[in-house]
C-alpha positions as CSV (number, residue, x, y, z in Angstrom):
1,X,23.6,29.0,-9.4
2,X,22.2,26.8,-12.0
3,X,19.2,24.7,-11.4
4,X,20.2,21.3,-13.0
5,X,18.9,19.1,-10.7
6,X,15.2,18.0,-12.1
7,X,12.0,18.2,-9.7
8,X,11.0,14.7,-8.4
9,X,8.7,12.5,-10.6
10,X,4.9,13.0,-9.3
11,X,3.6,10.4,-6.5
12,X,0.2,9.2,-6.6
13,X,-2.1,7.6,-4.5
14,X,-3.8,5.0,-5.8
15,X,-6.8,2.7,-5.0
16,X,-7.4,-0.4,-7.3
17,X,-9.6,-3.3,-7.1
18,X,-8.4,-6.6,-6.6
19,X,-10.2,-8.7,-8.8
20,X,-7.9,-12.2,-9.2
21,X,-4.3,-12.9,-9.4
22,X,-3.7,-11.3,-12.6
23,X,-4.4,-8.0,-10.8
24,X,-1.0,-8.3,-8.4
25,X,1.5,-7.3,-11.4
26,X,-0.4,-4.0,-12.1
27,X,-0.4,-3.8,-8.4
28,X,3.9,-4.3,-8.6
29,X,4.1,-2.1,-11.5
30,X,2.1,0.8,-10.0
31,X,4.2,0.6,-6.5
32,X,7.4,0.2,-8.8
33,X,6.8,3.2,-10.6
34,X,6.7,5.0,-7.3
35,X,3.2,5.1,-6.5
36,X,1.0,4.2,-3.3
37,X,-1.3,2.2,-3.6
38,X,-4.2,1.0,-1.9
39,X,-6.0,-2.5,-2.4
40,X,-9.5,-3.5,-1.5
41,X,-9.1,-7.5,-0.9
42,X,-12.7,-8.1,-0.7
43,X,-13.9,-8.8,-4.4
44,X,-11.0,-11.5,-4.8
45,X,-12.0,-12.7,-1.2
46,X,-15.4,-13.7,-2.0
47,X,-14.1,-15.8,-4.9
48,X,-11.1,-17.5,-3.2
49,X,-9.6,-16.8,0.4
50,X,-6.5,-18.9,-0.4
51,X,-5.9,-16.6,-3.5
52,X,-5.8,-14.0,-1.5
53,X,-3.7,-15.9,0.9
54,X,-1.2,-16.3,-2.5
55,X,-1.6,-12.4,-3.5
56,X,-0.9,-11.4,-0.4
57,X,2.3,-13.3,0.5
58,X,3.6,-12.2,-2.9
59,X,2.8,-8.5,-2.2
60,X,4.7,-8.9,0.8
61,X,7.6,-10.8,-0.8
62,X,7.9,-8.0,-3.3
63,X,7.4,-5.0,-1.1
64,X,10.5,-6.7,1.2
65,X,12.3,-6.8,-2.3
66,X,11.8,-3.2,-3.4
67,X,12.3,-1.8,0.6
68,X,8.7,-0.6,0.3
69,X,6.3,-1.1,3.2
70,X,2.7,-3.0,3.6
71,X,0.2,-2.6,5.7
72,X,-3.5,-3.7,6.4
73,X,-6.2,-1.5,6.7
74,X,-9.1,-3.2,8.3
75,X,-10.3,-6.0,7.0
76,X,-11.1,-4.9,3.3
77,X,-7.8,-3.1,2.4
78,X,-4.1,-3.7,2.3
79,X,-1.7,-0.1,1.8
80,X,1.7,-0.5,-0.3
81,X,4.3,1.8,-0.8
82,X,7.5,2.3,-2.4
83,X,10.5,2.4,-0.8
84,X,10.3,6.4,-0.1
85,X,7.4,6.3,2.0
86,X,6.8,4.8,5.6
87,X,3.4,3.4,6.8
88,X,3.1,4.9,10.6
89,X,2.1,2.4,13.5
90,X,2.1,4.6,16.0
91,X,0.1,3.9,18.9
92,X,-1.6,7.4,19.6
93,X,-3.8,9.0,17.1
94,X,-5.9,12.0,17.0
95,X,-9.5,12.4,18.4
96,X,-12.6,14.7,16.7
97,X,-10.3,17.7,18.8
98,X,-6.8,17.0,17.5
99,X,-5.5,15.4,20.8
100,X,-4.0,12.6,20.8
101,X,-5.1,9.7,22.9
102,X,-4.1,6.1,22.9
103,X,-5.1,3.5,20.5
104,X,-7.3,1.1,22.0
């Protein structure tokens, strides 16, 4: 049987800086292409809270857009995908052990 289908394009995970507004179309380009990406917020934070308000919202609107998902990851980092990849928010996760316990 002939192999004619091609092996899927390569995924990365990314993690980019977000330096000012400029930044946020790399940032749609790189989740476009399929990649994961994720954002520290705090270097456009310190300049401008309501630009990162205005990336934000944007990154959201597109991610909706594309079917991708978004995520915050503390209070320094933001986590996009594409549209192939789910961001679990579970409530258990895994202790030193590997048992799960609640989230708290």
């Amino acid at each position: 049987m002939p192999d004619s289908a091609q092996p899927p394009a390569k995924i990365y995970l990314r993690a980019l800086l977000l330096r000012d507004l400029s930044d946020v179309e790399t940032v749609k380009h790189e989740v476009s292409a399929g990649n994961v990406l994720i954002l520290r917020i705090s270097a456009l934070a310190e300049r401008s809270v309501e630009d990162v308000k205005r990336a934000v919202d944007d990154l959201c609107h597109f991610t909706e857009l594309i079917g991708g998902d978004i995520a915050r990851l503390g209070e320094e980092r933001v986590v996009i995908t594409p549209s192939s990849i789910r961001i679990w928010r579970g409530e258990n996760i895994l202790q030193e052990g590997g048992t799960p316990t609640e989230a708290g």
